[in-house]
Structures are given as structure tokens and as C-alpha cells.
mmCIF file as Biopython writes it, N, C-alpha, C and O atoms, coordinates in Angstrom:
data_model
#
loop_
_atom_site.group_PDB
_atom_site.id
_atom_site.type_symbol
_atom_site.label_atom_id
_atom_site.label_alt_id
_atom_site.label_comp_id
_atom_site.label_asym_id
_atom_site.label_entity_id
_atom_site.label_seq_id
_atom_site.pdbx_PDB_ins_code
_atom_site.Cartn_x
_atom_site.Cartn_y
_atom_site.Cartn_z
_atom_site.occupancy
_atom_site.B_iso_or_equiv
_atom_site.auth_seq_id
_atom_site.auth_asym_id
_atom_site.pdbx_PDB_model_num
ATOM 1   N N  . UNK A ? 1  ? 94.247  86.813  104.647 1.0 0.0 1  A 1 
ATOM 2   C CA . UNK A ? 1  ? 95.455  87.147  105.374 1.0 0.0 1  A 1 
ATOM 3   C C  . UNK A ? 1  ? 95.462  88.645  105.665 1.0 0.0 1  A 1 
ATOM 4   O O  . UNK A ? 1  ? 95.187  89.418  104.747 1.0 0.0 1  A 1 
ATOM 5   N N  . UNK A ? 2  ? 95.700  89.014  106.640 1.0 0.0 2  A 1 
ATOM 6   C CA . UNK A ? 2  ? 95.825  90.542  107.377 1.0 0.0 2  A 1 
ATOM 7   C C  . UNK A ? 2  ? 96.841  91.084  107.050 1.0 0.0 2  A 1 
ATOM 8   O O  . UNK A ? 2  ? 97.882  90.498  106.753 1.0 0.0 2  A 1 
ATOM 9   N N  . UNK A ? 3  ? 96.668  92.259  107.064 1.0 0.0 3  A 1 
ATOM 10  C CA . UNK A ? 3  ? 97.728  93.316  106.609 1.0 0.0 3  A 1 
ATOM 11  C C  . UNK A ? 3  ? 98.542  93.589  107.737 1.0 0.0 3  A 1 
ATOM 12  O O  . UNK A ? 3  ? 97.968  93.433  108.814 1.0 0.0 3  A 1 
ATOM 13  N N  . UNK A ? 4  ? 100.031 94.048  107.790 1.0 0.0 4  A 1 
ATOM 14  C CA . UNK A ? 4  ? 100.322 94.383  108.995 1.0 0.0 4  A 1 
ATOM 15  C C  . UNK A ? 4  ? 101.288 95.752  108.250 1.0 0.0 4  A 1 
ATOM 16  O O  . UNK A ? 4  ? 101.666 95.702  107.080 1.0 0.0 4  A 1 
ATOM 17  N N  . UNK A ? 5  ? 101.578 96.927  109.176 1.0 0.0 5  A 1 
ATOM 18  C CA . UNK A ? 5  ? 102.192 97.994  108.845 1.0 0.0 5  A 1 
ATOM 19  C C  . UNK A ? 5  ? 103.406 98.077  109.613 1.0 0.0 5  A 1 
ATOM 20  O O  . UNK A ? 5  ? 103.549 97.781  110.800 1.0 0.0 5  A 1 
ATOM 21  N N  . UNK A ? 6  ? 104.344 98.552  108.730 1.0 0.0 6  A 1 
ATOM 22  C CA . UNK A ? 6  ? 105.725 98.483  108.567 1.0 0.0 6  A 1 
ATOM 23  C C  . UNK A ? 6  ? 106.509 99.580  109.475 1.0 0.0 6  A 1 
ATOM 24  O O  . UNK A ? 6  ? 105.926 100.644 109.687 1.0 0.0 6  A 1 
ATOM 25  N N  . UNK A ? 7  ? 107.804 99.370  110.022 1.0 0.0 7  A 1 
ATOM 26  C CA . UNK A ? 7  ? 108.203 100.027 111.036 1.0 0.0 7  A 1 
ATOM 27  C C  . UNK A ? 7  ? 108.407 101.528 110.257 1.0 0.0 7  A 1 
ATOM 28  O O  . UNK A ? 7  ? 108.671 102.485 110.986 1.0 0.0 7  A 1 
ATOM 29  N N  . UNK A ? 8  ? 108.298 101.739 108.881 1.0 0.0 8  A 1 
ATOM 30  C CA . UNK A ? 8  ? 108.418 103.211 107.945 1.0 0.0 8  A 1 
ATOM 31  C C  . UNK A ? 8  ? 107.454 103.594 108.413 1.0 0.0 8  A 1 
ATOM 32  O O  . UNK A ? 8  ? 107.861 104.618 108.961 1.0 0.0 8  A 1 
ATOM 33  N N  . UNK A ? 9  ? 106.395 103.531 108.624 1.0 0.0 9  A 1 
ATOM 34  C CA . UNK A ? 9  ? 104.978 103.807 108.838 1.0 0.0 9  A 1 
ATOM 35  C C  . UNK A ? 9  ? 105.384 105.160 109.487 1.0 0.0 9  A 1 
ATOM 36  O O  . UNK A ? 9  ? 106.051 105.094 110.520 1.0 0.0 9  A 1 
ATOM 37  N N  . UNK A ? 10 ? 104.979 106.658 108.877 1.0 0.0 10 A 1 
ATOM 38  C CA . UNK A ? 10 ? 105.277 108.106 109.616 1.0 0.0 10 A 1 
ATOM 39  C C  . UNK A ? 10 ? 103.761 108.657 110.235 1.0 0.0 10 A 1 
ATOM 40  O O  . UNK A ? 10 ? 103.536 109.865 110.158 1.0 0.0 10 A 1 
ATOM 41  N N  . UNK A ? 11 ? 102.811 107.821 110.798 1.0 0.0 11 A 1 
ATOM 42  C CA . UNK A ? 11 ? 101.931 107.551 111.269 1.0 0.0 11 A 1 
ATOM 43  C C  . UNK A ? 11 ? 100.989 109.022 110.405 1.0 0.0 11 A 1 
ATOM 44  O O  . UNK A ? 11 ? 100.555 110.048 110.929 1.0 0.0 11 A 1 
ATOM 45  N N  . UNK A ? 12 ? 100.967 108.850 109.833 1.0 0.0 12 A 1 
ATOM 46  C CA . UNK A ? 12 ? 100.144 110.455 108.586 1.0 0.0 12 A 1 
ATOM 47  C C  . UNK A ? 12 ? 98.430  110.248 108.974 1.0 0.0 12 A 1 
ATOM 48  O O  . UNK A ? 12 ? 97.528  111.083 109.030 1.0 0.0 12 A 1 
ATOM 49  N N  . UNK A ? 13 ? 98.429  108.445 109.256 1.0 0.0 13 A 1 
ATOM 50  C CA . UNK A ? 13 ? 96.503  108.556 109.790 1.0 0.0 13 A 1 
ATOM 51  C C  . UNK A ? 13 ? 96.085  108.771 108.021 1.0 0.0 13 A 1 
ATOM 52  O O  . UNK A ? 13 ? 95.186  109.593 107.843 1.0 0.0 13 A 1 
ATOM 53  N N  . UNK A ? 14 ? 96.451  108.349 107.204 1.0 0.0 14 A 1 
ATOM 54  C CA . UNK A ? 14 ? 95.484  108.473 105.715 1.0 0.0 14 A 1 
ATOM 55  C C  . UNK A ? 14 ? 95.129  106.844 105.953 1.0 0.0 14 A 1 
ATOM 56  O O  . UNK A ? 14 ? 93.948  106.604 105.700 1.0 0.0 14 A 1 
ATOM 57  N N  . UNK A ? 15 ? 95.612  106.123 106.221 1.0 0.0 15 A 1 
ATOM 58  C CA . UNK A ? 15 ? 95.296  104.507 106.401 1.0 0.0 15 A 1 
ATOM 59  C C  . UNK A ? 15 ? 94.054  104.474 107.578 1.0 0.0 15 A 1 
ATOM 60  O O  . UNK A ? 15 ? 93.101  103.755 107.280 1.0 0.0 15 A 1 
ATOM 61  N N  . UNK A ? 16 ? 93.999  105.006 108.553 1.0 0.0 16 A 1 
ATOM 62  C CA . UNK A ? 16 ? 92.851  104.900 109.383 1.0 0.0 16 A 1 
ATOM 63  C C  . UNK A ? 16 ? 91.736  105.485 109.176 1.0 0.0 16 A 1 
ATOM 64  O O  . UNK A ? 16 ? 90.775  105.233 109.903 1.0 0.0 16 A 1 
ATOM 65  N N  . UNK A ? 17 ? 91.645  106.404 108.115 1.0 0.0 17 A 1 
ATOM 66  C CA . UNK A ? 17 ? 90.516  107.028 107.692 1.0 0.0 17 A 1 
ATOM 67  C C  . UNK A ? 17 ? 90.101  106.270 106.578 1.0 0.0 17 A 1 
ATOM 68  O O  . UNK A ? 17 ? 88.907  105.989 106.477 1.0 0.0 17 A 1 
ATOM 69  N N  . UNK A ? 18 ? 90.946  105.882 105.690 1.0 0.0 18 A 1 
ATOM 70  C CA . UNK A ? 18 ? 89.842  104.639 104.738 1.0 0.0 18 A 1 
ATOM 71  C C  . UNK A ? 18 ? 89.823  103.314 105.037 1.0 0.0 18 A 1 
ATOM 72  O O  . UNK A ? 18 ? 89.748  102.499 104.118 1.0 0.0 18 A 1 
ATOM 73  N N  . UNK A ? 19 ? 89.885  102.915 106.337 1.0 0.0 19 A 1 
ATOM 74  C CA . UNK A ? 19 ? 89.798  101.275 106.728 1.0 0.0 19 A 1 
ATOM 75  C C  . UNK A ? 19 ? 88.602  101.287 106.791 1.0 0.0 19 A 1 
ATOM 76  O O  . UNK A ? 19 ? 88.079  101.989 107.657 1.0 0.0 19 A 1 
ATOM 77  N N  . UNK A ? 20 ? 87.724  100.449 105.821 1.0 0.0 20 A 1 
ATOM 78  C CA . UNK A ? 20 ? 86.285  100.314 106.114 1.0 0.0 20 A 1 
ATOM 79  C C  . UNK A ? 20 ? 86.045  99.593  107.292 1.0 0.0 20 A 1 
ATOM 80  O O  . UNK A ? 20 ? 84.863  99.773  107.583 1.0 0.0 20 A 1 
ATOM 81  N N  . UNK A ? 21 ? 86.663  98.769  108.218 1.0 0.0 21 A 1 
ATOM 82  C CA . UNK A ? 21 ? 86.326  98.067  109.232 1.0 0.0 21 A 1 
ATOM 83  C C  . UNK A ? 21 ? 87.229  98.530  110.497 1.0 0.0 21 A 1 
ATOM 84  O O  . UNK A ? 21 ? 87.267  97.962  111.589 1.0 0.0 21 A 1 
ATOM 85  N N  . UNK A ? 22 ? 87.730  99.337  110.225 1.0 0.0 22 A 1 
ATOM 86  C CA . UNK A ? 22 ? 87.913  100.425 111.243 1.0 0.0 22 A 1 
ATOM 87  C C  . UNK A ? 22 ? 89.064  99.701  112.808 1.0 0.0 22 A 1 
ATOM 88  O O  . UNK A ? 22 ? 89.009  99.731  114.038 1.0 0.0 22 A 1 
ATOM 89  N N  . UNK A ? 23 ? 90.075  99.072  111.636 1.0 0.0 23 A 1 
ATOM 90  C CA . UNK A ? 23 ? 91.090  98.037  112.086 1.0 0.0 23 A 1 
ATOM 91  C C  . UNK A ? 23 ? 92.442  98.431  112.643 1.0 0.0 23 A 1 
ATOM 92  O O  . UNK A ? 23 ? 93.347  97.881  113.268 1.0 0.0 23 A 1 
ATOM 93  N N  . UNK A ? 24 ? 92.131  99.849  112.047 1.0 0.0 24 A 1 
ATOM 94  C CA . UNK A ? 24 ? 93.974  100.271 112.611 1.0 0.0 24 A 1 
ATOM 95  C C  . UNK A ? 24 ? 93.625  101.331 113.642 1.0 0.0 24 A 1 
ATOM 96  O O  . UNK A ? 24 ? 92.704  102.137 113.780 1.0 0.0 24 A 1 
ATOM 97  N N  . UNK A ? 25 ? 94.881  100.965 114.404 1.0 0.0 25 A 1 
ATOM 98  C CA . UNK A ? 25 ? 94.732  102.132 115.595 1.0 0.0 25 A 1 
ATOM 99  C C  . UNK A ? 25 ? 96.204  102.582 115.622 1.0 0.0 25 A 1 
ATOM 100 O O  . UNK A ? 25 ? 97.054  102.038 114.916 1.0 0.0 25 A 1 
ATOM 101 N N  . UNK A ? 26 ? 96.542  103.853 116.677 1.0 0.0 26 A 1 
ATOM 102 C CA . UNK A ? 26 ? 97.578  104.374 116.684 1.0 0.0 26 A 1 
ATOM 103 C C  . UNK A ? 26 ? 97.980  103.881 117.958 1.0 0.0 26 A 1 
ATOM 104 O O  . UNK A ? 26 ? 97.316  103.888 118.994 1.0 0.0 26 A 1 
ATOM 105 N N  . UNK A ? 27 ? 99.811  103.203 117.672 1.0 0.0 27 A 1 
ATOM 106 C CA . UNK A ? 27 ? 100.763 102.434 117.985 1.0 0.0 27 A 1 
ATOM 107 C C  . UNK A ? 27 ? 101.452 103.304 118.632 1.0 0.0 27 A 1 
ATOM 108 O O  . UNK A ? 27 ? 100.912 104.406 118.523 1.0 0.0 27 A 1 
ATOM 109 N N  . UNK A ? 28 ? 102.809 103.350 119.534 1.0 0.0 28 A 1 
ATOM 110 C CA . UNK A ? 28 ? 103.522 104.278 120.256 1.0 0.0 28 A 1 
ATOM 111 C C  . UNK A ? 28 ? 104.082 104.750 119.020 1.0 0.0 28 A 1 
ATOM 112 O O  . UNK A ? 28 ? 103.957 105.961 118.840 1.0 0.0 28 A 1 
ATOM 113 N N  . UNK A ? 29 ? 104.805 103.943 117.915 1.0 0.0 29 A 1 
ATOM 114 C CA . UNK A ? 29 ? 105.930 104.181 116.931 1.0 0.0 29 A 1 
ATOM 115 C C  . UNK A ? 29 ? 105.275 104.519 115.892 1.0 0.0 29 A 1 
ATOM 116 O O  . UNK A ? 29 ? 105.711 105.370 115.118 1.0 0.0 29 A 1 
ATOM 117 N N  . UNK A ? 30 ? 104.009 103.843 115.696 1.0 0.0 30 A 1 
ATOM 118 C CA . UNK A ? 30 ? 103.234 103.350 114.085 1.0 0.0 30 A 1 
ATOM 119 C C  . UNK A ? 30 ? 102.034 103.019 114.530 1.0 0.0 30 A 1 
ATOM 120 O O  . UNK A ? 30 ? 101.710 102.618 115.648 1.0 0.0 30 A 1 
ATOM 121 N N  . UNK A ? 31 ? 101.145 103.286 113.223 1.0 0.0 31 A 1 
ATOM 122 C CA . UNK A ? 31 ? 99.957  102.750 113.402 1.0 0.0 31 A 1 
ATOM 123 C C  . UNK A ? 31 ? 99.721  101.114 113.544 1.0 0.0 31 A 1 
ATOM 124 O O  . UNK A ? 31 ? 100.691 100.487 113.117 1.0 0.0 31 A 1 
ATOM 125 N N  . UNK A ? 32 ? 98.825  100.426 113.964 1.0 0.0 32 A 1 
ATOM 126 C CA . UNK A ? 32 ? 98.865  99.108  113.924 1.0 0.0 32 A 1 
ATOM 127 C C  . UNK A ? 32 ? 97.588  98.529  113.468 1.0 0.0 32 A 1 
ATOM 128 O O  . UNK A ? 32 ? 96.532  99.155  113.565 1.0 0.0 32 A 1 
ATOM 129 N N  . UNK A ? 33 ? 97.692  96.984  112.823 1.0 0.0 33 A 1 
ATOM 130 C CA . UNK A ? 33 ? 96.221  96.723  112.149 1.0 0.0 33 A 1 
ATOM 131 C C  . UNK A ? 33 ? 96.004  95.635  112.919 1.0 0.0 33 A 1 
ATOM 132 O O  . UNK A ? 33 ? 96.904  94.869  113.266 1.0 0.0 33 A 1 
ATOM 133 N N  . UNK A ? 34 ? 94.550  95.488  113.286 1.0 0.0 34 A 1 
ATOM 134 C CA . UNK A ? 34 ? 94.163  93.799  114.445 1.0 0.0 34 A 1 
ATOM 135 C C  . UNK A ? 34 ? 94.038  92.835  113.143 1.0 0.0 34 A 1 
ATOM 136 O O  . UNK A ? 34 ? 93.275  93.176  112.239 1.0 0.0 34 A 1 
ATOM 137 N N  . UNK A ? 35 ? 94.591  91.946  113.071 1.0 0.0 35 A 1 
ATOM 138 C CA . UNK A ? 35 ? 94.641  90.816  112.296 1.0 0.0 35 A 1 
ATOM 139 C C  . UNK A ? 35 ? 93.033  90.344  112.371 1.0 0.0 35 A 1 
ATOM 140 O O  . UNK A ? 35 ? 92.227  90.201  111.452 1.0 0.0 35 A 1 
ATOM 141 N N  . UNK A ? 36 ? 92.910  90.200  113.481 1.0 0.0 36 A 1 
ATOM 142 C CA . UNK A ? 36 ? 91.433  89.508  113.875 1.0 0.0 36 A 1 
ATOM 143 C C  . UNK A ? 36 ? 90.061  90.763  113.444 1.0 0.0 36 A 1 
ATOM 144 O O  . UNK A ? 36 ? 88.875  90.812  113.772 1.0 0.0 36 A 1 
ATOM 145 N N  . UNK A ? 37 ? 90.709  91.430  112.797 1.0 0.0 37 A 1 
ATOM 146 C CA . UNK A ? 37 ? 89.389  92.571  111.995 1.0 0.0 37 A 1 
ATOM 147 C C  . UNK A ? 37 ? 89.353  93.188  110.724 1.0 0.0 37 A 1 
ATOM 148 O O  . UNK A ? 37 ? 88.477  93.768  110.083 1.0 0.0 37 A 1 
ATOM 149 N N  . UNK A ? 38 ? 90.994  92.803  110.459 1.0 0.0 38 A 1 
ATOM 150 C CA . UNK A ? 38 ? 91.103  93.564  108.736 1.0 0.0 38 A 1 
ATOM 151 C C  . UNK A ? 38 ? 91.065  92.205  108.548 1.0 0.0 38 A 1 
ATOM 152 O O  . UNK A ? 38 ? 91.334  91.148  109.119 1.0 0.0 38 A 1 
ATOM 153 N N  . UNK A ? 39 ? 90.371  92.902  106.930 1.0 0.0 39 A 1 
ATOM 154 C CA . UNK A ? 39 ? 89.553  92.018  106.192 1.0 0.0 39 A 1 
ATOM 155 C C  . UNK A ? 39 ? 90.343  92.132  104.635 1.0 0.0 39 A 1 
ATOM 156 O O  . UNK A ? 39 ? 89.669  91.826  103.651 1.0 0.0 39 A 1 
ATOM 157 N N  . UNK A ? 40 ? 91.558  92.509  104.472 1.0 0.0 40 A 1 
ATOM 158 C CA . UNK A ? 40 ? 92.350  92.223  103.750 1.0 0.0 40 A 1 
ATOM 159 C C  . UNK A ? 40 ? 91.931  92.778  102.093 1.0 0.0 40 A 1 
ATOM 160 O O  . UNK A ? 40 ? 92.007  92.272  100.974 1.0 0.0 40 A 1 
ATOM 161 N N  . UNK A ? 41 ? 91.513  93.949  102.589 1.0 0.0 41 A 1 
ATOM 162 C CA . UNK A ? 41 ? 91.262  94.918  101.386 1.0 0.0 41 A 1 
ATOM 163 C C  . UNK A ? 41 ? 92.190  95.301  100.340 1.0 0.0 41 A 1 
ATOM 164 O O  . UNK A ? 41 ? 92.101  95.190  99.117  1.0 0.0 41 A 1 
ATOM 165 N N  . UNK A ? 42 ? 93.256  95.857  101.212 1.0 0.0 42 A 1 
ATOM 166 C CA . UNK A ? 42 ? 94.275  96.480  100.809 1.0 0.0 42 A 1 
ATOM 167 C C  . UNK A ? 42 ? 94.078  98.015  100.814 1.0 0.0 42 A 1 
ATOM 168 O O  . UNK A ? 42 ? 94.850  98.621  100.070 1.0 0.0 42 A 1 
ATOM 169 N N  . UNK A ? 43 ? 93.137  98.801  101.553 1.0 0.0 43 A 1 
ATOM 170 C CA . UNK A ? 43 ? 92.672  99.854  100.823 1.0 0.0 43 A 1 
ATOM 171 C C  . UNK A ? 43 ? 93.851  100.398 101.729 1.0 0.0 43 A 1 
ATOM 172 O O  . UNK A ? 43 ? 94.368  101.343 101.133 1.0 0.0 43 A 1 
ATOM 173 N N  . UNK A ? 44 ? 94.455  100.170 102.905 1.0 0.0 44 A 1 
ATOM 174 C CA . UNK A ? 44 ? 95.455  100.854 103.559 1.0 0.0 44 A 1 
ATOM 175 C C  . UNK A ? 44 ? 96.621  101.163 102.795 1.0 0.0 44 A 1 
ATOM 176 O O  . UNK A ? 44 ? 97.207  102.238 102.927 1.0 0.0 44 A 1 
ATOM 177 N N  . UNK A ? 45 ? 97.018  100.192 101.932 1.0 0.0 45 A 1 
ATOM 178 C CA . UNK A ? 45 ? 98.215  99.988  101.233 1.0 0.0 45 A 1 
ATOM 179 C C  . UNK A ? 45 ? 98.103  100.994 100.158 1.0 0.0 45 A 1 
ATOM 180 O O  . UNK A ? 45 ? 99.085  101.713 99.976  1.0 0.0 45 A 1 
ATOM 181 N N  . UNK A ? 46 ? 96.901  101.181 99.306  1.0 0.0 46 A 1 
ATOM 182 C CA . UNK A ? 46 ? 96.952  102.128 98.019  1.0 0.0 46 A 1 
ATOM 183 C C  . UNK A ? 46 ? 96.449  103.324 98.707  1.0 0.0 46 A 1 
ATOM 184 O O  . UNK A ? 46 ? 95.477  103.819 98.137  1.0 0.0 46 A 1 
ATOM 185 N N  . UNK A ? 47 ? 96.804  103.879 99.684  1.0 0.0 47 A 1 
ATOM 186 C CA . UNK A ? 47 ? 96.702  105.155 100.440 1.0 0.0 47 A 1 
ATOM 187 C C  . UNK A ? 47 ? 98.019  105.564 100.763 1.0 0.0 47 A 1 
ATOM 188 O O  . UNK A ? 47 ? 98.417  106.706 100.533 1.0 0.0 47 A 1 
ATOM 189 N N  . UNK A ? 48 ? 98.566  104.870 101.174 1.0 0.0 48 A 1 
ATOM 190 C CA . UNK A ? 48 ? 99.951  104.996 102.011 1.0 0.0 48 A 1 
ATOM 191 C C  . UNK A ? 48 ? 100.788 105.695 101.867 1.0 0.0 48 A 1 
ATOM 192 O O  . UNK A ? 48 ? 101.750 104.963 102.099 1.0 0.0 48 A 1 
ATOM 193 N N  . UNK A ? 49 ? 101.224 106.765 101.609 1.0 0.0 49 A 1 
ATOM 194 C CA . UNK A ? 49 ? 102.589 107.598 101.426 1.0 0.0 49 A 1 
ATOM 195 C C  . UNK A ? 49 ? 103.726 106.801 101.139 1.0 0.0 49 A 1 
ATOM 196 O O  . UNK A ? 49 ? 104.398 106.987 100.125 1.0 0.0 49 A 1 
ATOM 197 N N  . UNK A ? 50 ? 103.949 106.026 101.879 1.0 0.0 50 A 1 
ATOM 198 C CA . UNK A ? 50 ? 105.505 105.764 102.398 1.0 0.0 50 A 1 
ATOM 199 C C  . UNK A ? 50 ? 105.543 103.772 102.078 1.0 0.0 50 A 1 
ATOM 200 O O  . UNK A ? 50 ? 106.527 103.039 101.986 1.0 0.0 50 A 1 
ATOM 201 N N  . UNK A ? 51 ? 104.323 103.491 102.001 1.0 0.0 51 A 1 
ATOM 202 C CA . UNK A ? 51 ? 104.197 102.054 101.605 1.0 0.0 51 A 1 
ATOM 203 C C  . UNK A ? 51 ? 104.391 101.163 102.757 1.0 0.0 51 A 1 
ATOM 204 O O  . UNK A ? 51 ? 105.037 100.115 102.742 1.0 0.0 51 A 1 
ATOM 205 N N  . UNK A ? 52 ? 103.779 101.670 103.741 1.0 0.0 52 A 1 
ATOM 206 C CA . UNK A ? 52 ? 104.296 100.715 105.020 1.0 0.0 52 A 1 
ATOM 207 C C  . UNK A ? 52 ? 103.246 99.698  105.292 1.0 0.0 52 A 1 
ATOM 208 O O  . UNK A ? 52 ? 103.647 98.754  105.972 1.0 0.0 52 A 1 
ATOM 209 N N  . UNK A ? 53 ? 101.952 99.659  104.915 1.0 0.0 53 A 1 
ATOM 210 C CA . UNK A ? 53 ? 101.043 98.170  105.212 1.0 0.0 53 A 1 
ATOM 211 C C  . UNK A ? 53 ? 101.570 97.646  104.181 1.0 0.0 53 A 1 
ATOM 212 O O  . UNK A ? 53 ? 101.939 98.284  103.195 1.0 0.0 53 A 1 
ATOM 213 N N  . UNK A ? 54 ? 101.676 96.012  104.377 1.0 0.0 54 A 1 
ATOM 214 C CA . UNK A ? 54 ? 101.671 94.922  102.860 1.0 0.0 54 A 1 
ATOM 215 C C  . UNK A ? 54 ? 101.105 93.670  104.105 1.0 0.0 54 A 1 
ATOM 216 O O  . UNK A ? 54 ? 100.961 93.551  105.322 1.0 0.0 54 A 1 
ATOM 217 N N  . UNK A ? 55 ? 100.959 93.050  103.070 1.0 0.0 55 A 1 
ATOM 218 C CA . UNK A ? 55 ? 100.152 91.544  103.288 1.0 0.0 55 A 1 
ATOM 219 C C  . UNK A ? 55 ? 101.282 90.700  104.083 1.0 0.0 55 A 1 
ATOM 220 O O  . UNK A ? 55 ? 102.387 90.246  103.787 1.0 0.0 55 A 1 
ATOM 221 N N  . UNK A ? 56 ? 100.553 90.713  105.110 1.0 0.0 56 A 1 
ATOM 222 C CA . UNK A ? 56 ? 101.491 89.700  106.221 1.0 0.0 56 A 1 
ATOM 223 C C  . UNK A ? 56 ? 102.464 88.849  105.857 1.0 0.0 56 A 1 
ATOM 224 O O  . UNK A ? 56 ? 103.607 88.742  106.299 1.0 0.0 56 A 1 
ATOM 225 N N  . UNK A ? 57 ? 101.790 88.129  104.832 1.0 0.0 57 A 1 
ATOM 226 C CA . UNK A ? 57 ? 102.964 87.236  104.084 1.0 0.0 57 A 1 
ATOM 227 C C  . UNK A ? 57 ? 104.234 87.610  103.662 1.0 0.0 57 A 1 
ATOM 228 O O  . UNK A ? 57 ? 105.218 86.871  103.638 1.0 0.0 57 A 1 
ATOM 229 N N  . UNK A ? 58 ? 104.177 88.982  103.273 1.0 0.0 58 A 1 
ATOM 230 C CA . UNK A ? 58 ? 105.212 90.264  102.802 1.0 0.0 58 A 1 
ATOM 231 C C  . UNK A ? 58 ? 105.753 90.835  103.911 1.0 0.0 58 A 1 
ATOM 232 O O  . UNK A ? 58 ? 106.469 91.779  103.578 1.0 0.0 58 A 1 
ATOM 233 N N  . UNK A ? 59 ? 105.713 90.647  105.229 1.0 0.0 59 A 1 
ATOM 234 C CA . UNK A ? 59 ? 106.260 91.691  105.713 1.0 0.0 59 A 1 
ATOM 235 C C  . UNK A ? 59 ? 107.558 91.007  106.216 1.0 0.0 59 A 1 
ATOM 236 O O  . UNK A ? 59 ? 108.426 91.672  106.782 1.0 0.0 59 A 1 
#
């Protein structure tokens, strides 16, 4: 299940620099993750400042 990032998201870019599969891009508001490429690491989430990726199921 894919991660998706949260409308808190203060777009800081620490989540796009450790996506090993190189899944998030920058959104007008927020960064955003392609479902169809994260691979459900979590490594976005234990980076996060502000806690804005969680597991789709969570959001």
C-alpha cells in the first residue's frame, strides 16, 4: 500500500531526497507520492518534520 502526503506537508523536500525510488514530486500545495512507484518503505514518514506522509490506509 502507498504512502500518500498530507495537506500539513510544508514542502521542506527532506522526503524527496530519501525516496529510494524516487516517487515524490513537488505538488502546487505539497509534495506528492505516485502510488504506482512507492514501494511502501516508509522512509518518507521517519524523515518528515511535520508527519505529513502515512500509509494510505491512514490518511
Amino acid at each position: 500500500m502507498a504512502y500518500v502526503i498530507l495537506d500539513k506537508c510544508e514542502k521542506c523536500g527532506d522526503c524527496v531526497d530519501e525516496c529510494p525510488v524516487e516517487a515524490i514530486t513537488e505538488g502546487e500545495d505539497k509534495y506528492v507520492i505516485d502510488p504506482d512507484v512507492c514501494v511502501d518503505c516508509g522512509t518518507c514518514a521517519e524523515v518528515c518534520p511535520v508527519d505529513a506522509p502515512v500509509p494510505e490506509d491512514e490518511a
